[in-house]
MARFI-752843 format. One record per atom (N, C-alpha, C): residue in three letters; x negated, y, z. Coordinates in steps of 0.02 Angstrom, whole numbers, plus 50000, padded with zeros to 5 digits. Layout:
alaXYZ/...
***
This chain:
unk499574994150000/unk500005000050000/unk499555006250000/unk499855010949964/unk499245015549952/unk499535021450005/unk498805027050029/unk499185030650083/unk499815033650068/unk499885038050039/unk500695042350003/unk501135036650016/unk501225031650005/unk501815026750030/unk501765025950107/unk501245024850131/unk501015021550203/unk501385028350248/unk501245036550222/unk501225040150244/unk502105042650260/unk502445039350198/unk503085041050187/unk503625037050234/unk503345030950225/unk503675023450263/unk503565024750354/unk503055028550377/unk502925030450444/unk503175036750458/unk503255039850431/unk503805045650454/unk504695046250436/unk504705041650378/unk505465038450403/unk505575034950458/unk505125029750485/unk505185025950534/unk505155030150606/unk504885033850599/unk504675040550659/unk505655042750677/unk505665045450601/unk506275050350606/unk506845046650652/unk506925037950612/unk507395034650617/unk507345033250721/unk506745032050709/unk506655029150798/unk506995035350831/unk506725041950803/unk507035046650853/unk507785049550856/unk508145047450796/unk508745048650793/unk508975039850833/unk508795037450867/unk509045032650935/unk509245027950894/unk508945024850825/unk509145018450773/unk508405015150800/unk508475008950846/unk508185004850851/unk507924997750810/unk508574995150785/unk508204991050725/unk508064992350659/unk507434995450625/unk507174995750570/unk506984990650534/unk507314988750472/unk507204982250447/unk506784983750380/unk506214983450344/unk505964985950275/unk506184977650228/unk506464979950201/unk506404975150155/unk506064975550080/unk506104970050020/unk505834971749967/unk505844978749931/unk506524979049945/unk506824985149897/unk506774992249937/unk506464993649991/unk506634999250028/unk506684996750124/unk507045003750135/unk507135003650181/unk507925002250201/unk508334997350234/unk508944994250234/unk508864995750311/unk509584999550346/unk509854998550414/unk510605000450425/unk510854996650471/unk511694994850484/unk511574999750541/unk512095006250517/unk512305009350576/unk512925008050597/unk513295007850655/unk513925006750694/unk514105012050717/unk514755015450701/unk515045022050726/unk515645019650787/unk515545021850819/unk516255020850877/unk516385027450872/unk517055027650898/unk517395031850928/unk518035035850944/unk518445042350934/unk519035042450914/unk519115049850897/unk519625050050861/unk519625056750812/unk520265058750863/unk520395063650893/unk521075064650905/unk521275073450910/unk522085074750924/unk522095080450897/unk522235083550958/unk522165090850940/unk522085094851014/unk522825093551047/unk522695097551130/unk523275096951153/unk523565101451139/unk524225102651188/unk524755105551190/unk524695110651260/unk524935116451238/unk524875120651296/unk525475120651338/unk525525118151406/unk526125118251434/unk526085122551481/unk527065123651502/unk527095125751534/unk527785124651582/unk527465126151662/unk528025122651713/unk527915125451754/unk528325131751799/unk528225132351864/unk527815130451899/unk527475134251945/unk526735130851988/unk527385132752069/unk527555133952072/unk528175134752130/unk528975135252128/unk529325132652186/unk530025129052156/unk530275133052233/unk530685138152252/unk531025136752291/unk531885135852317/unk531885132652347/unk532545132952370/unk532765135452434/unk533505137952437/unk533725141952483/unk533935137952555/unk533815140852607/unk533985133352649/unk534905134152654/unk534605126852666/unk535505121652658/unk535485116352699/unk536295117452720/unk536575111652775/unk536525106952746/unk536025101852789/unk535995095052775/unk536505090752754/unk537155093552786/unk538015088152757/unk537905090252691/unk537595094852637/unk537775094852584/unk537305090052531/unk536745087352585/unk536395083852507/unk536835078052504/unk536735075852435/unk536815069952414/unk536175065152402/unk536685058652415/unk536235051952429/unk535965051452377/unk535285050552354/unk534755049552324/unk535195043552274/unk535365040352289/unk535315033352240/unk536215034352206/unk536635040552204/unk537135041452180/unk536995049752149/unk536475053852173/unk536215060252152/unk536115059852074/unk536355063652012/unk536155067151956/unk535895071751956/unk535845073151892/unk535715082451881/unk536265085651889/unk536835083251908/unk537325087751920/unk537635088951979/unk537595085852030/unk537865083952101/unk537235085652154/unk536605089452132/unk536165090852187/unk536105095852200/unk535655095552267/unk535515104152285/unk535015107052233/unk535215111352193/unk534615113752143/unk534255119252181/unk533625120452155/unk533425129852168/unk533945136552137/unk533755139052205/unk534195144152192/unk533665149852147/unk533995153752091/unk533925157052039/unk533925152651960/unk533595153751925/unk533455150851876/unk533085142951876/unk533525137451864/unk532895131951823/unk532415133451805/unk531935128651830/unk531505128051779/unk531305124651726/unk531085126651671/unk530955124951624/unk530355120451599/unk530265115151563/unk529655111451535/unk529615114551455/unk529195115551466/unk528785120851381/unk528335119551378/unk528265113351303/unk527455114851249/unk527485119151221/unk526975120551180/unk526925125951145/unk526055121751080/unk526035124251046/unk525465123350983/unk525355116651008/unk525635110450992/unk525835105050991/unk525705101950897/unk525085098950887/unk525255095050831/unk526175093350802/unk526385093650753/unk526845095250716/unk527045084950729/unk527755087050784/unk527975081050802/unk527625073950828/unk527085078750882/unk526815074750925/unk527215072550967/unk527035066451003/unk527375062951026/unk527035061051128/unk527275061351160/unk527125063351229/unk527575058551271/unk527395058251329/unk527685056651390/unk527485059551432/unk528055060451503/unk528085063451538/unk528005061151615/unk527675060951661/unk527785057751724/unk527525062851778/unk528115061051815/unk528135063851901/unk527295059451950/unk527085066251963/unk526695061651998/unk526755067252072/unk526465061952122/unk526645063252197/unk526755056852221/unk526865056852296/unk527095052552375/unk527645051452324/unk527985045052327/unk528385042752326/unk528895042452385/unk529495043252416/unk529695042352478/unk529905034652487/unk529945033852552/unk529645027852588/unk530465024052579/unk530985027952589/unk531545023752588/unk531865023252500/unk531785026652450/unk531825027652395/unk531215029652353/unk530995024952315/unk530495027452271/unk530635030552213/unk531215032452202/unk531515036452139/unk531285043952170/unk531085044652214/unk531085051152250/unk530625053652252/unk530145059752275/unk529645061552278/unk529715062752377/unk529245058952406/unk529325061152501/unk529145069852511/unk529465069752561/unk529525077252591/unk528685075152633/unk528315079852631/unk527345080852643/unk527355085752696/unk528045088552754/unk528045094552768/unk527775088952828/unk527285093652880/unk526965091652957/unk527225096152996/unk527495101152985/unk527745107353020/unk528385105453037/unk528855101753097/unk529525100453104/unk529785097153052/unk529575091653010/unk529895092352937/unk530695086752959/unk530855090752890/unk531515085752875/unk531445079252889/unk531945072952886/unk531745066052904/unk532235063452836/unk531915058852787/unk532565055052742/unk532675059252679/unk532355065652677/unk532705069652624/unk531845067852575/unk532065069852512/unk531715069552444/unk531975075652397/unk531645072052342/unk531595078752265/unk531665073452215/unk532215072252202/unk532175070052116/unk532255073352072/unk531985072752020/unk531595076251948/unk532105074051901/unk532585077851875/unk532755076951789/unk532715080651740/unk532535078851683/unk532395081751641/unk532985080851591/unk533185087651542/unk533735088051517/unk534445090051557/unk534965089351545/unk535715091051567/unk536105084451559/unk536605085651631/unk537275082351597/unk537035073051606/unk537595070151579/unk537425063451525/unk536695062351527/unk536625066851468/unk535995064251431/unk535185065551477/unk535245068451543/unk534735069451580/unk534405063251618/unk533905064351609/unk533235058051603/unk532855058751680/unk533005053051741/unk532775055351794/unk531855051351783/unk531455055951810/unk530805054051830/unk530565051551892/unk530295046551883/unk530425041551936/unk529575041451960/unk529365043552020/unk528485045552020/unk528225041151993/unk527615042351970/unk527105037451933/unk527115032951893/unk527765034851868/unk528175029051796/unk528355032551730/unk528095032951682/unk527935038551618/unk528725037151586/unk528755042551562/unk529545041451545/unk529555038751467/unk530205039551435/unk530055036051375/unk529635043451318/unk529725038351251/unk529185045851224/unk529735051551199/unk529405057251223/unk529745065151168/unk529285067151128/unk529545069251076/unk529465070751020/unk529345079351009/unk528815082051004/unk528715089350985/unk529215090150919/unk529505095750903/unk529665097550868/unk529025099950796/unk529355101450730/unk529035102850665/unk528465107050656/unk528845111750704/unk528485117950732/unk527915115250799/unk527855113350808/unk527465109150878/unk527805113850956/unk528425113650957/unk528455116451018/unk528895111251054/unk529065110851104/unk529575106451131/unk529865109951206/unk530595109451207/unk530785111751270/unk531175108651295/unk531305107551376/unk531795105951393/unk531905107151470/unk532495107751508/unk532835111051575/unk532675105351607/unk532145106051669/unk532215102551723/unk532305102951793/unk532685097751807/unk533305097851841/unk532855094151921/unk532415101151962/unk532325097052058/unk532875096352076/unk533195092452121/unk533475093352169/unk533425088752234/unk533535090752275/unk533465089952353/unk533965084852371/unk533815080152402/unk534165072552411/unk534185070052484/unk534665066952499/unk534515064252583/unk534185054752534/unk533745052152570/unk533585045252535/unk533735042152591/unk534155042952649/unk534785038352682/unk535235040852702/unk535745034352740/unk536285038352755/unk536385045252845/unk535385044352863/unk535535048452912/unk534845052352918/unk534985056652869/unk534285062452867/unk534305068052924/unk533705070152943/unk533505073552996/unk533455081152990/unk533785088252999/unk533675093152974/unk532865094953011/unk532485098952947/unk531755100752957/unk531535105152889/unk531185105552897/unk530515110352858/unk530525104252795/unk530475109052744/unk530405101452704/unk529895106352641/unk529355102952644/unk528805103752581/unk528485098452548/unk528785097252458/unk528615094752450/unk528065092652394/unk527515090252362/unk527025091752310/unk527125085052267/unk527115087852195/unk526945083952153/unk526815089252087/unk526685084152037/unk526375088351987/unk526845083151915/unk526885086751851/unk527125085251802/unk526175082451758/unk526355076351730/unk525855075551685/unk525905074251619/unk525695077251576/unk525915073751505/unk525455069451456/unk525585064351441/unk525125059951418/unk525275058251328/unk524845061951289/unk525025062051222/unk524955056251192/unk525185055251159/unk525235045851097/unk525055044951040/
***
């Protein structure tokens, strides 16, 4: 091999070692090597948006309703305005799920537990629906709901529905604070 080849064949091999390609194979015809790509292409998220605070007005305990007969329509809601679940610049009919995360409560796990240490309530919860009516979809903690669909436009909205629950038939009046967070997991 004359130098000009020797010289050429050792600084490809240089290059290749340092771009992290460990097996260099020379064969007759050249230089031959199998690169392997992993990985995943995916598309940006979605900018959401949800209330970072929820409150409600205090209320006589005779008025909640029992957790396991409670809708979106029969609970104690917050007083003023719903709140709302809003994407926004959402790939064009991306597709998402939604899940409650938080304490689960101890007598109903459809519920999110009351976290208050200060006098708290005893038995009462927060169930989560999303949508109105009928067609409202309860979130059940740490169980992803089925998939929604961004709209054409990539936005998606919809009314969700806290409300305040006794999760037996003999809840304790108290302080009631409770934490969880909305997560959305794209598809």
């Amino acid at each position: 091999m004359n130098k000009n080849k020797t010289r050429k064949a050792l600084a490809l091999s240089l290059l290749l070692v340092s771009a992290g390609l460990s097996s260099i194979a020379f064969g007759a015809d050249g230089l031959t090597e199998t690169i392997n790509i992993e990985g995943e292409v995916t598309g940006g998220g979605c900018t959401v948006s949800f209330p970072t605070s929820i409150s409600f007005a205090d209320t006589d305990i005779s008025k909640l309703e029992i957790s396991t007969a409670a809708n979106s329509t029969n609970m104690i809601t917050p007083s003023g305005q719903m709140p709302t679940l809003d994407l926004s610049d959402c790939a064009a009919e991306q597709q998402f799920t939604v899940t409650l995360l938080g304490t689960a409560d101890a007598d109903d796990a459809n519920a999110l537990a009351n976290g208050s240490t200060n006098s708290p309530a005893t038995h009462v919860g927060l169930l989560m629906f999303l949508g109105n009516g009928a067609s409202a979809v309860k979130l059940t903690p740490g169980t992803p709901s089925s998939a929604y669909t961004a709209k054409t436009d990539g936005t998606f909205n919809v009314q969700a529905w806290p409300g305040l629950v006794k999760t037996t038939d003999a809840p304790g009046a108290g302080d009631v604070r409770i934490n969880g967070q909305i997560q959305i997991v794209y598809l």
